[in-house]
N, CA and C atoms as a LAMMPS dump frame, in Angstrom:
ITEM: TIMESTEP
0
ITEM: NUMBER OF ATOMS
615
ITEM: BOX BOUNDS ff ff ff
-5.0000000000000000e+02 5.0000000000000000e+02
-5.0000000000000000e+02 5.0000000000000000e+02
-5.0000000000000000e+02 5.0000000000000000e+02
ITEM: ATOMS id mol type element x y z
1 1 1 N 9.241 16.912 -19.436
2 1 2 C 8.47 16.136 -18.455
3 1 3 C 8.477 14.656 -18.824
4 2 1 N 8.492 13.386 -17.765
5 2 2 C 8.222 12.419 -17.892
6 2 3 C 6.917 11.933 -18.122
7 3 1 N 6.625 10.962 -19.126
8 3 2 C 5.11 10.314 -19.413
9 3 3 C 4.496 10.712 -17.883
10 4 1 N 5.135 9.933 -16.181
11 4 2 C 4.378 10.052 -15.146
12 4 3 C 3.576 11.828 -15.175
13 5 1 N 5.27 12.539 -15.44
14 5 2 C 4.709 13.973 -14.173
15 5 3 C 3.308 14.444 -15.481
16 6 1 N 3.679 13.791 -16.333
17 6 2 C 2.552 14.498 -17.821
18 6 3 C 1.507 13.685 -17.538
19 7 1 N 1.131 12.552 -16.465
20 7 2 C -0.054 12.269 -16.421
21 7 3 C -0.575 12.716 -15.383
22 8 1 N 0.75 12.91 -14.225
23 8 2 C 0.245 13.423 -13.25
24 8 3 C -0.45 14.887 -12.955
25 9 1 N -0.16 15.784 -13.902
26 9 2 C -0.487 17.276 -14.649
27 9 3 C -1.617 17.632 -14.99
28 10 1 N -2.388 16.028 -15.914
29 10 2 C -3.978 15.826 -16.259
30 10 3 C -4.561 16.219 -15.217
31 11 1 N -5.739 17.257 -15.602
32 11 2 C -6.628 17.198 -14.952
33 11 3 C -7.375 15.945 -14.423
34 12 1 N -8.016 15.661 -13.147
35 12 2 C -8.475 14.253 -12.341
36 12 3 C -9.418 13.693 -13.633
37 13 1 N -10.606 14.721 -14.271
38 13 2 C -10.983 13.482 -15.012
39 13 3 C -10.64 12.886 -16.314
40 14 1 N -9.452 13.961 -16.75
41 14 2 C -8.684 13.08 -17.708
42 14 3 C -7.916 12.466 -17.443
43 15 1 N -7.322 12.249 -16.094
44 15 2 C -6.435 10.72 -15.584
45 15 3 C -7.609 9.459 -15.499
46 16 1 N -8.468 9.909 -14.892
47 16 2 C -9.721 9.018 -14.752
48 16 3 C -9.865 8.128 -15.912
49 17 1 N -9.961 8.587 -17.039
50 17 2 C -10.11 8.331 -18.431
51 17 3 C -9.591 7.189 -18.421
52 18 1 N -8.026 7.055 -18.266
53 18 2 C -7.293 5.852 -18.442
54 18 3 C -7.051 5.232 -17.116
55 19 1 N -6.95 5.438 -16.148
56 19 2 C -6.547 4.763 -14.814
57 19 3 C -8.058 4.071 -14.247
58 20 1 N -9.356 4.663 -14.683
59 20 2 C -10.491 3.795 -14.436
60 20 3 C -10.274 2.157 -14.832
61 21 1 N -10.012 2.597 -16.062
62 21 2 C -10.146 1.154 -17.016
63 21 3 C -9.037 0.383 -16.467
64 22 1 N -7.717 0.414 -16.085
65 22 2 C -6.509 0.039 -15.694
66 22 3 C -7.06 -0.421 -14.56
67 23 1 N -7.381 0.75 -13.927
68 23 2 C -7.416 -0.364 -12.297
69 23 3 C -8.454 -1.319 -12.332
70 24 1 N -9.372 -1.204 -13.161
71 24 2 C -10.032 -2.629 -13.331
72 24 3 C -9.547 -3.735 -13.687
73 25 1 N -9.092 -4.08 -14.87
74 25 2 C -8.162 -4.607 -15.098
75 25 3 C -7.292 -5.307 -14.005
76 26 1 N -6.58 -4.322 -14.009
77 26 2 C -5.465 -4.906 -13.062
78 26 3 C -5.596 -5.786 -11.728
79 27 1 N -7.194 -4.84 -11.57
80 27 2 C -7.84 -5.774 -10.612
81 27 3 C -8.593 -7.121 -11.11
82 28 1 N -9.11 -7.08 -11.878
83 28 2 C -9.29 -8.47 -12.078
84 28 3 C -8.458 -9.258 -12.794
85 29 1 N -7.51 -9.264 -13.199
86 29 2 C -6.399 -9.912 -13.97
87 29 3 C -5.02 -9.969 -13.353
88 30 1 N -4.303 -8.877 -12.935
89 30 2 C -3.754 -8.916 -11.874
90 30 3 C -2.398 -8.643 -12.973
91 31 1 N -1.136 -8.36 -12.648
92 31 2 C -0.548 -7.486 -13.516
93 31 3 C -0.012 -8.251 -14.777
94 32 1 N 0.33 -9.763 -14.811
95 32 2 C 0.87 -10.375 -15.775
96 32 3 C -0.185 -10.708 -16.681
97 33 1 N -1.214 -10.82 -16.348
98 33 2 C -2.491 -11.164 -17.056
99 33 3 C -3.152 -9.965 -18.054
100 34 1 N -2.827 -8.583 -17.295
101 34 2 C -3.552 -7.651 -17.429
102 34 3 C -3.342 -7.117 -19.443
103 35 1 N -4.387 -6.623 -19.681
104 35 2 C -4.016 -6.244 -21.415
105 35 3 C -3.937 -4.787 -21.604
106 36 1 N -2.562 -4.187 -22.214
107 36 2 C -2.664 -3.216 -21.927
108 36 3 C -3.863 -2.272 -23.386
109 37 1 N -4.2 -3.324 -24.522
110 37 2 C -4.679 -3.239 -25.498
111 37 3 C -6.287 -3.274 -24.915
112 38 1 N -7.123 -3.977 -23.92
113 38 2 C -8.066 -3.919 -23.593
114 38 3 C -8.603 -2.548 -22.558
115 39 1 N -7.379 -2.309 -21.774
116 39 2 C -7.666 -0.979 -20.89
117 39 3 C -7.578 0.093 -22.172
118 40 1 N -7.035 0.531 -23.396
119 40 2 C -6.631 1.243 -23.983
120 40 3 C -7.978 1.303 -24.806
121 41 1 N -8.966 0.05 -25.072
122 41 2 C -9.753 0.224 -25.465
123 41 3 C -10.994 0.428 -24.55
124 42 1 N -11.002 0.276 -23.819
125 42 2 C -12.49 1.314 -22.618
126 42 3 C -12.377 2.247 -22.067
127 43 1 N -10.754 2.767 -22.696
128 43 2 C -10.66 4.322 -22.308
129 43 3 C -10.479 5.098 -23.544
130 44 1 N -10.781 4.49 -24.864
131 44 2 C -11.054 4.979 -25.667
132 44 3 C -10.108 6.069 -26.303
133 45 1 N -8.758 5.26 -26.129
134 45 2 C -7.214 6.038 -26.289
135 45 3 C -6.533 5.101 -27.105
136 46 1 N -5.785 5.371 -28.084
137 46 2 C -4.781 4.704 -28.824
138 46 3 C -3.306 4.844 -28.026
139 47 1 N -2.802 3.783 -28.622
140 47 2 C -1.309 3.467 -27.472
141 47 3 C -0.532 4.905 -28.048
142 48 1 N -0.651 5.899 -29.269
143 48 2 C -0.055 6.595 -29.138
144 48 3 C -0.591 7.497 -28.231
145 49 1 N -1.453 7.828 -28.551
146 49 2 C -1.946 8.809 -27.055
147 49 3 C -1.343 8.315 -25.4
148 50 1 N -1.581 7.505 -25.335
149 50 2 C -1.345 6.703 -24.045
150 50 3 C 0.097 6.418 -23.651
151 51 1 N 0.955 6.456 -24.556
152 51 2 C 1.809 6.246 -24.491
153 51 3 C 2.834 7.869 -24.226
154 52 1 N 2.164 8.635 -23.921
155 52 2 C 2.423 10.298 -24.243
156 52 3 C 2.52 10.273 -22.486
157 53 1 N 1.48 9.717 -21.758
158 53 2 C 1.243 9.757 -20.639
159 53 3 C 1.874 8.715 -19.662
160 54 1 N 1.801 6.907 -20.238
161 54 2 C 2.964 6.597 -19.855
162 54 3 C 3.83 5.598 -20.139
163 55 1 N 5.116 5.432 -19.264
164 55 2 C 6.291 4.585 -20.431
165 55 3 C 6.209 3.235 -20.485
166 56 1 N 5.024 2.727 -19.828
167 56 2 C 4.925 1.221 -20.449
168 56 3 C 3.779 0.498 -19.173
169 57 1 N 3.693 -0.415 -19.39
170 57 2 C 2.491 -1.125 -18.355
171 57 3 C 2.825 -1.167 -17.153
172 58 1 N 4.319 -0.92 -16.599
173 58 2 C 4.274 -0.928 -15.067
174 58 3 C 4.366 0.523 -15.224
175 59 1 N 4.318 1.326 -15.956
176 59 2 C 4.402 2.426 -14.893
177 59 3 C 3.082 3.134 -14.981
178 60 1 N 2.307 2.193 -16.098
179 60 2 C 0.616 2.292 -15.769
180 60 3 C -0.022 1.697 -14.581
181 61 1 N 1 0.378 -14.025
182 61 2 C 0.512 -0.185 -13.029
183 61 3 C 0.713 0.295 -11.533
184 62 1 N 1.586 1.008 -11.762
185 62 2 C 2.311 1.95 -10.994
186 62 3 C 1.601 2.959 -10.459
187 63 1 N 0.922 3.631 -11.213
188 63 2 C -0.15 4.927 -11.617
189 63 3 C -1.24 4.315 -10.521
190 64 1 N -1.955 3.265 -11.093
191 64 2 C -2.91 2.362 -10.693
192 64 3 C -2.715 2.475 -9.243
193 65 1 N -1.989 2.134 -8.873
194 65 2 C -1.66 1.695 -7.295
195 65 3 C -1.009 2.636 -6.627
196 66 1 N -0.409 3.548 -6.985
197 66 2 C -0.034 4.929 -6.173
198 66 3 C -1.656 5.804 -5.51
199 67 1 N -2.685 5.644 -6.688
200 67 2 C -3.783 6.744 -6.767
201 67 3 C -4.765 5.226 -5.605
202 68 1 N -4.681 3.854 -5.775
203 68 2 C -5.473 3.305 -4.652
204 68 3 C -4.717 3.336 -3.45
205 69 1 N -3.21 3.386 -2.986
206 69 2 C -3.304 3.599 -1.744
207 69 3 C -3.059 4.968 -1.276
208 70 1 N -3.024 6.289 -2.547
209 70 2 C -3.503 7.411 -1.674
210 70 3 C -5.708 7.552 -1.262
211 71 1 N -6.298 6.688 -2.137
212 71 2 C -7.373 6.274 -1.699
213 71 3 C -7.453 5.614 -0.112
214 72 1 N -6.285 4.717 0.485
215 72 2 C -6.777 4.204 1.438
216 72 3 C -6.191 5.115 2.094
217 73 1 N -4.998 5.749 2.023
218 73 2 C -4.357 6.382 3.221
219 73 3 C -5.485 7.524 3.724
220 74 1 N -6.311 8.222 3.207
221 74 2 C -7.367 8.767 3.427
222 74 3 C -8.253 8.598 4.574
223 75 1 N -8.341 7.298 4.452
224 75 2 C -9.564 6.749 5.668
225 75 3 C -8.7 5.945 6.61
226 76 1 N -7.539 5.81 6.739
227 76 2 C -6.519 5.311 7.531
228 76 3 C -6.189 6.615 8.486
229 77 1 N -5.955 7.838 8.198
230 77 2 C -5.476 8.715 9.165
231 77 3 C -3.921 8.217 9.728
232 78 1 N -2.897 7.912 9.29
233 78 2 C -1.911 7.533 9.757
234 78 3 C -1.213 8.316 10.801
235 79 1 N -1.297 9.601 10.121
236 79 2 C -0.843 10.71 11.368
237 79 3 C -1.34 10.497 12.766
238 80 1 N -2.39 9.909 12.876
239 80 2 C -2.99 9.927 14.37
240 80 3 C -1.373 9.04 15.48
241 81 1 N -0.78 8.273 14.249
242 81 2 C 0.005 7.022 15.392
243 81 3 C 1.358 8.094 15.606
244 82 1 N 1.538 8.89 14.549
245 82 2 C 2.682 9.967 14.68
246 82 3 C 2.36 10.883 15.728
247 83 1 N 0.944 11.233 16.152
248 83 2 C 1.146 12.533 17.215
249 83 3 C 0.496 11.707 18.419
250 84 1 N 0.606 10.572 18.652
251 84 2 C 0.019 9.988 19.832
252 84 3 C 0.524 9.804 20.918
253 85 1 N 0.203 10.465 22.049
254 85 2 C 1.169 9.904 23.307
255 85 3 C 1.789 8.971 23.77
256 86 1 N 2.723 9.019 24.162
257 86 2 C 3.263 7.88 25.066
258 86 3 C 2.568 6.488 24.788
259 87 1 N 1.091 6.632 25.782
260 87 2 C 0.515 5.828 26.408
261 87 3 C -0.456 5.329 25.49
262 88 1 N -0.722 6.049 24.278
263 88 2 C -1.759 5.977 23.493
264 88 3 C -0.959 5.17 22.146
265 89 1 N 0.285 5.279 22.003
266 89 2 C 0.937 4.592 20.883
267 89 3 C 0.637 3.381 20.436
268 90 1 N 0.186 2.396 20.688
269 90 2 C 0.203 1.229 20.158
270 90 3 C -1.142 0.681 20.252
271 91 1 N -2.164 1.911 21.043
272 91 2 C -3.355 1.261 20.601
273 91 3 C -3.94 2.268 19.72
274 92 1 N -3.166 3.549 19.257
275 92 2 C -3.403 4.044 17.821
276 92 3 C -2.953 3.155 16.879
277 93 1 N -1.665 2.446 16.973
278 93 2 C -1.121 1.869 16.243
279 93 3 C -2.334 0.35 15.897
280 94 1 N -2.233 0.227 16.356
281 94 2 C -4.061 -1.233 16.418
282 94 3 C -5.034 -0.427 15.655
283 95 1 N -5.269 0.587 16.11
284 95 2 C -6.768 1.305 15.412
285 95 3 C -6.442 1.191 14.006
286 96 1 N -4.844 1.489 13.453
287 96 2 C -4.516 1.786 12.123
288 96 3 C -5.042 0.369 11.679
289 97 1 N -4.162 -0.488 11.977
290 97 2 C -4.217 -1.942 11.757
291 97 3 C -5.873 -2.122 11.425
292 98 1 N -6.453 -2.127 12.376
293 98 2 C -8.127 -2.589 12.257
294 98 3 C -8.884 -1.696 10.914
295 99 1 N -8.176 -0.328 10.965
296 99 2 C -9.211 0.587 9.953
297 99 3 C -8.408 -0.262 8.637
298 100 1 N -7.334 -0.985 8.436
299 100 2 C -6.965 -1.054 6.737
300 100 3 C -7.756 -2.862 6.476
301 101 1 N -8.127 -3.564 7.896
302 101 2 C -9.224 -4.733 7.632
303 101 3 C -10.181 -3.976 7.243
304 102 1 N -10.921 -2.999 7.939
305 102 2 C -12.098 -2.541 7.782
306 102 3 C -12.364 -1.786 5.741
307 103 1 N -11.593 -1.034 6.1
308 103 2 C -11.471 -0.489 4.45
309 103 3 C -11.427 -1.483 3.533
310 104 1 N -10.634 -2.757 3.404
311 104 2 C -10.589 -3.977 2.369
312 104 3 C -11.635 -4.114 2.34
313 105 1 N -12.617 -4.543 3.968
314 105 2 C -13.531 -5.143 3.305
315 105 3 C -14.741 -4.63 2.885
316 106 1 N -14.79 -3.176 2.957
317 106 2 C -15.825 -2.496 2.391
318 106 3 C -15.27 -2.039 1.029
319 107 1 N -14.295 -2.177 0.453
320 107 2 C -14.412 -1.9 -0.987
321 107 3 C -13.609 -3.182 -1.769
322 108 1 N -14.14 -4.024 -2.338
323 108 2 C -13.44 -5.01 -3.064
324 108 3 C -12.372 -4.578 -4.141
325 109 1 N -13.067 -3.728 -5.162
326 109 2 C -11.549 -2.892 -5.643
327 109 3 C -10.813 -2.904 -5.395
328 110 1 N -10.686 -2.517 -4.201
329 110 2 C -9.362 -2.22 -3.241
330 110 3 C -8.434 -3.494 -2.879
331 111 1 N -9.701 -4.317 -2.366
332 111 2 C -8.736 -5.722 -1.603
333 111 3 C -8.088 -6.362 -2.717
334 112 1 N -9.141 -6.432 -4.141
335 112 2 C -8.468 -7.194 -5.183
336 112 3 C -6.905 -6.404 -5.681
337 113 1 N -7.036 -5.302 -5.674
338 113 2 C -5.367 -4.617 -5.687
339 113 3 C -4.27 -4.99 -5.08
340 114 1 N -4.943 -4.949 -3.615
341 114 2 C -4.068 -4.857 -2.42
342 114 3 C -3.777 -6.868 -2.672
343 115 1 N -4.885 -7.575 -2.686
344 115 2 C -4.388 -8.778 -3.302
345 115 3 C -3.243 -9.093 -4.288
346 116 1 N -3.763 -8.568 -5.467
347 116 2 C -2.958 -8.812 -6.539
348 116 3 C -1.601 -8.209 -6.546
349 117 1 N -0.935 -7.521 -5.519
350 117 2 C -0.269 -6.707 -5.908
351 117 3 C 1.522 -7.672 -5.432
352 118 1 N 1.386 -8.754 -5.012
353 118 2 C 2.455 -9.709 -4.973
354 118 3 C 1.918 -11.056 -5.637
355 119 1 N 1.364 -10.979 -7.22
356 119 2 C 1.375 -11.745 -7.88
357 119 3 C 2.855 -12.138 -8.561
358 120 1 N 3.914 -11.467 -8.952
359 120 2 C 5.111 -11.998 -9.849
360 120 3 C 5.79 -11.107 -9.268
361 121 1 N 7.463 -11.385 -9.342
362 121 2 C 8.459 -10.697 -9.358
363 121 3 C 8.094 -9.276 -9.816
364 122 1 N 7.351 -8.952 -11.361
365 122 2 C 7.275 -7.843 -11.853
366 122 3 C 6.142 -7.057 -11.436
367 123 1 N 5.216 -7.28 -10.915
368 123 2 C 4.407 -6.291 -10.262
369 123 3 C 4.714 -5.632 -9.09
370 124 1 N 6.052 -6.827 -7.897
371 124 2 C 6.995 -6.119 -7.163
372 124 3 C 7.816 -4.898 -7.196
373 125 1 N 8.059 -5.567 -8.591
374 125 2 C 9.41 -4.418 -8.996
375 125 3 C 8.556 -3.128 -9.13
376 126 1 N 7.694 -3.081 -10.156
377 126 2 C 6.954 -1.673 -10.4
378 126 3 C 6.516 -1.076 -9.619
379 127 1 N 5.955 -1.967 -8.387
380 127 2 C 5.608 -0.939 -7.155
381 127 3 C 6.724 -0.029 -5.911
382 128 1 N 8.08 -0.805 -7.062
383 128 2 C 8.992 0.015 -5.697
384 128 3 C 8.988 1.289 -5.777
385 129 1 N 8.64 2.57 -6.386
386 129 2 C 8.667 3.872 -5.427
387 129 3 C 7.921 3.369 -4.182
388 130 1 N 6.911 2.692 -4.234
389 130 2 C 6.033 3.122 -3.1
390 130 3 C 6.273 2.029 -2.118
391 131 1 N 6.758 1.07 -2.426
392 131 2 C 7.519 0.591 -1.122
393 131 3 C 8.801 1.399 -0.484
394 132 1 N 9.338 2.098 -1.514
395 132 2 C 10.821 2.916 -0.745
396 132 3 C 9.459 4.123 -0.011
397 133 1 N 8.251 4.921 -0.271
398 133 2 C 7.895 5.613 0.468
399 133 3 C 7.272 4.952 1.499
400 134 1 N 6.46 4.126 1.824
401 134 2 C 6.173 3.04 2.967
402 134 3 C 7.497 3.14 3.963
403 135 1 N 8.347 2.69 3.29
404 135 2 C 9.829 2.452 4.281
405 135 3 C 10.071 3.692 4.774
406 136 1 N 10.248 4.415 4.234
407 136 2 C 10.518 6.557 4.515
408 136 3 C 9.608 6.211 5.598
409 137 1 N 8.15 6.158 5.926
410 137 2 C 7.655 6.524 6.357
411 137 3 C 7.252 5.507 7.515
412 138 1 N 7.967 4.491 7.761
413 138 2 C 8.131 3.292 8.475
414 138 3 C 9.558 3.736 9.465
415 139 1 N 10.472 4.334 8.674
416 139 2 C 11.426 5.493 9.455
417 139 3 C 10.718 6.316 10.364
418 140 1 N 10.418 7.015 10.177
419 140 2 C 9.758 7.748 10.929
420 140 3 C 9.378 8.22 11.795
421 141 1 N 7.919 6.887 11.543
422 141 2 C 7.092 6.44 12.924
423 141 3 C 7.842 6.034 14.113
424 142 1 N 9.393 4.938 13.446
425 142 2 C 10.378 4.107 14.566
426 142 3 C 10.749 5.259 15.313
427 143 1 N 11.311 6.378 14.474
428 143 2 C 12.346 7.29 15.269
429 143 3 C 11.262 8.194 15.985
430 144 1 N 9.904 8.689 15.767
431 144 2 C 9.217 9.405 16.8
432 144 3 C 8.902 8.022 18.001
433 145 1 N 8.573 7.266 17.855
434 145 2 C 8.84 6.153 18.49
435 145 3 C 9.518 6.409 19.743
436 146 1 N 10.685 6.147 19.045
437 146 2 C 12.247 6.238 19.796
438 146 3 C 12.047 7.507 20.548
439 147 1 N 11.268 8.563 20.771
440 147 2 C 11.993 10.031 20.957
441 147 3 C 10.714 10.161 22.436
442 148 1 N 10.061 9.077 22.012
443 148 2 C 8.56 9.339 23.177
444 148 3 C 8.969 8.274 23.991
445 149 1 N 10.006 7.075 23.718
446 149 2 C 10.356 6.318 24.881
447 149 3 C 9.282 5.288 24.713
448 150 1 N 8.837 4.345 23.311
449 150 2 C 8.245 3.778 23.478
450 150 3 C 8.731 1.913 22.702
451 151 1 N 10.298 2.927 21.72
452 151 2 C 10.34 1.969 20.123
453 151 3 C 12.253 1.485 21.246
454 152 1 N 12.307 0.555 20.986
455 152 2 C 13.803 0.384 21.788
456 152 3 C 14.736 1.09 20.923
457 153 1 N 15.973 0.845 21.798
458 153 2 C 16.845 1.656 21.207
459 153 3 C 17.815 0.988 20.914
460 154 1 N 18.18 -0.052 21.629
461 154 2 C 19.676 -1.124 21.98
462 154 3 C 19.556 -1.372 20.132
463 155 1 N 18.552 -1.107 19.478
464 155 2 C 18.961 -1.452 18.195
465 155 3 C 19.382 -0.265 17.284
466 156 1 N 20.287 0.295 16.264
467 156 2 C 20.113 1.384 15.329
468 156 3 C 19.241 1.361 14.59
469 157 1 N 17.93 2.204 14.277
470 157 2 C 17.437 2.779 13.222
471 157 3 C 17.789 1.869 11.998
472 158 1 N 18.722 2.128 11.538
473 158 2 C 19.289 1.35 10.344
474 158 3 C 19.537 0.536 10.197
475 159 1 N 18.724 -0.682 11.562
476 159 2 C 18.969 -2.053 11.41
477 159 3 C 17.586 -2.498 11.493
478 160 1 N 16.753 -1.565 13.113
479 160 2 C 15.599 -2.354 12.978
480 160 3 C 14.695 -1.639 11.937
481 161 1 N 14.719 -0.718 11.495
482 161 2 C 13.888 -0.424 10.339
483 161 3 C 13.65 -1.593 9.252
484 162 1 N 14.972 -1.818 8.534
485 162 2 C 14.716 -3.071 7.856
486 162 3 C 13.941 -3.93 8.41
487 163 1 N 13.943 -4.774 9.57
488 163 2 C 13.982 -5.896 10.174
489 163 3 C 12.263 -5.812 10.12
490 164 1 N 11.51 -4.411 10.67
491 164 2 C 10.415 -4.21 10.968
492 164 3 C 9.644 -4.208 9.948
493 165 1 N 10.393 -3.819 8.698
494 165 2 C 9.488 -3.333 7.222
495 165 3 C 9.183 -4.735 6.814
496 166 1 N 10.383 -5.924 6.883
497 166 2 C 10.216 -7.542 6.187
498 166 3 C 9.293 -7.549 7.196
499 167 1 N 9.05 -7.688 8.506
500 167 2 C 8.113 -8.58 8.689
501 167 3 C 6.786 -7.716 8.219
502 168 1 N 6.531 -6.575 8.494
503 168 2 C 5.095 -5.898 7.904
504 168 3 C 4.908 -6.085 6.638
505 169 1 N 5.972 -6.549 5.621
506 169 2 C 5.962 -7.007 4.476
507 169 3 C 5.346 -8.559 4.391
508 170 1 N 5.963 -9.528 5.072
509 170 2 C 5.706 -10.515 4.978
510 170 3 C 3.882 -10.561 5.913
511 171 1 N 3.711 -10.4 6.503
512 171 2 C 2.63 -9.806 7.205
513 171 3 C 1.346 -9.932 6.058
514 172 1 N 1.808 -8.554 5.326
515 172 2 C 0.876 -8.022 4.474
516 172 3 C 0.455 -8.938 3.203
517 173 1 N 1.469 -9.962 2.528
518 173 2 C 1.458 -10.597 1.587
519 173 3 C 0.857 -12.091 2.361
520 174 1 N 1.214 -12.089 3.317
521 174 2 C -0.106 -13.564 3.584
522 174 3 C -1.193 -13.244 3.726
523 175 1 N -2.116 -11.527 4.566
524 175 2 C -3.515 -11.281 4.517
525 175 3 C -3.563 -11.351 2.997
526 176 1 N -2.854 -10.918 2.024
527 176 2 C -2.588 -10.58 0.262
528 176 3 C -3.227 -12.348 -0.528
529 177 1 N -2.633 -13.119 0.405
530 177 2 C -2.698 -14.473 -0.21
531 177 3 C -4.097 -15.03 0.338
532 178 1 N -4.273 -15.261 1.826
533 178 2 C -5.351 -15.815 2.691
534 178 3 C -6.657 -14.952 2.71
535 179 1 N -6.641 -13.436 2.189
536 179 2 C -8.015 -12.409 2.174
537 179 3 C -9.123 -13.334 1.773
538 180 1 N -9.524 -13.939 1.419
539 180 2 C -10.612 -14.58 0.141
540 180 3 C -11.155 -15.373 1.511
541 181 1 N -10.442 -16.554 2.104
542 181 2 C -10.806 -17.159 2.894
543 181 3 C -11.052 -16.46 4.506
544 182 1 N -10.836 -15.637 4.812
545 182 2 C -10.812 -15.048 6.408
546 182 3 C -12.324 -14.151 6.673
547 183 1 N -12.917 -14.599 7.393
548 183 2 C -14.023 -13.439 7.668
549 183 3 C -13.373 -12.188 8.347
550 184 1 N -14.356 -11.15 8.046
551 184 2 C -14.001 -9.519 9.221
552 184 3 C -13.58 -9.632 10.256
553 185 1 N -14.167 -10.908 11.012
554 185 2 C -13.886 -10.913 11.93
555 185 3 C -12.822 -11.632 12.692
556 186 1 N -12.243 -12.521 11.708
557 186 2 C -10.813 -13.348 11.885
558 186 3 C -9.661 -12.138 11.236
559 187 1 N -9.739 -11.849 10.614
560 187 2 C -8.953 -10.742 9.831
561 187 3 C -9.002 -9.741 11.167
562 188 1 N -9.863 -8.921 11.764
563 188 2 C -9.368 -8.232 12.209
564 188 3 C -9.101 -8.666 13.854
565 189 1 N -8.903 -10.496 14.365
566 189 2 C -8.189 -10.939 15.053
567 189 3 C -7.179 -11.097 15.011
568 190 1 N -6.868 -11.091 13.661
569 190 2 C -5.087 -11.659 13.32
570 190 3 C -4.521 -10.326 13.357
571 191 1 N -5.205 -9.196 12.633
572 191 2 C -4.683 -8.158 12.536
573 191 3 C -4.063 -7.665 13.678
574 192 1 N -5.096 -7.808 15.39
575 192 2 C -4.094 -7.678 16.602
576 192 3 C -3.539 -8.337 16.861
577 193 1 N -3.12 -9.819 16.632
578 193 2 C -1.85 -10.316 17.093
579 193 3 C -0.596 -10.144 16.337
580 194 1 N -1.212 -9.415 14.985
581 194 2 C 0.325 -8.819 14.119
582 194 3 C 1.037 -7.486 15.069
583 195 1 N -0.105 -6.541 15.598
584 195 2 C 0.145 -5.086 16.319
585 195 3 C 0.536 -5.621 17.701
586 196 1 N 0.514 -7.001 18.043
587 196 2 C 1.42 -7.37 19.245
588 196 3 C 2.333 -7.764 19.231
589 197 1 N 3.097 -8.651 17.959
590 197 2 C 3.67 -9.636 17.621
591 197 3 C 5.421 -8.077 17.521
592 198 1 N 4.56 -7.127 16.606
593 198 2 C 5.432 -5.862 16.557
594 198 3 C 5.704 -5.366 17.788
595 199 1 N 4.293 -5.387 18.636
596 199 2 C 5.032 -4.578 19.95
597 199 3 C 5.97 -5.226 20.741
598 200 1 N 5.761 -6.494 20.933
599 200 2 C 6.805 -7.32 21.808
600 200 3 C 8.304 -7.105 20.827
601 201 1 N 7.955 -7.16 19.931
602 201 2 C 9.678 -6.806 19.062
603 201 3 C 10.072 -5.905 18.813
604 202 1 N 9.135 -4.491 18.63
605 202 2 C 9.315 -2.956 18.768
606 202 3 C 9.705 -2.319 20.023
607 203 1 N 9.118 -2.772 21.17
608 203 2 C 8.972 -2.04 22.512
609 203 3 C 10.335 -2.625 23.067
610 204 1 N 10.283 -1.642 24.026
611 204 2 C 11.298 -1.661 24.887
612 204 3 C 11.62 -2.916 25.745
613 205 1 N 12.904 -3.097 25.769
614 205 2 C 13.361 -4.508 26.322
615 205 3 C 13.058 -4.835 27.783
């Protein structure tokens, strides 16, 4: 087994143990800052122990941020935009949008993650499984999309997928940069002109 699948194996409150202290951390320090000698000490683990579980600080940071956005995907319901009609597609697709303002701003934890998480090149890199599953699942949505007659077509899959993921990327890393300054209620204005900005470039020509 890898350090991950051997942490992933722990029972929840012996992952807790070490991923409490980490995601604090990480949240307030943010990944280049973060000590992996200070989380190791409020979880009351020596780096050999810790190191059993995993292979180095990104793939602790990694850990960190896989377990907060299966936290948000929770109260997001994403499936709702996958089984939505026709007619109902894009203002499920808005509801999503509005519930991940709403969730930031009821748990700061969270936003400071979801903040920090395009601080350096290397906190990028460590999070790519879960940007390649975002993208999987950014597939998806396009091609049920496509199949209900709602996502165009004049483009391949394998072009606008990319095209759609940079901008929800770029998207996500300016609320990432500007969060601190935006009230609830500007945040979740901008948030619909992002779910329009997509539909006029998603929808049909």
């Amino acid at each position: 087994m890898t350090p991950r699948e051997r942490l992933q194996a722990l029972p929840v409150e012996r992952q807790v143990q070490l991923l409490d202290p980490a995601e604090h951390e990480f949240a307030e320090h943010g990944y280049e800052q973060a000590s992996i000698n200070r989380i190791l000490k409020q979880a009351g683990m020596s780096k050999g122990q810790a190191y059993h579980y995993i292979a180095g600080k990104a793939d602790l940071y990694y850990a960190v941020m896989a377990r907060a956005m299966a936290r948000l995907t929770t109260q997001l319901n994403p499936q709702a935009v996958m089984e939505a009609e026709p007619d109902q597609f894009w203002e499920a697709l808005s509801v999503l949008f509005a519930r991940v303002s709403t969730c930031l701003s009821q748990d700061e934890r969270l936003a400071a993650l979801a903040r920090r998480c395009y601080d350096s090149p290397q906190s990028i890199a460590a999070l790519k499984p879960l940007w390649d599953g975002l993208f999987e699942q950014l597939e998806q949505l396009l091609r049920r999309g496509q199949v209900i007659g709602v996502i165009r077509q004049d483009l391949p899959l394998s072009l606008l997928a990319p095209m759609v993921f940079a901008m929800a990327r770029e998207a996500d890393q300016w609320f990432a940069l500007h969060w601190p300054t935006l009230t609830a209620e500007q945040a979740q204005t901008l948030n619909q002109q992002v779910v329009l900005s997509f539909q006029r470039f998603m929808g049909l020509p």
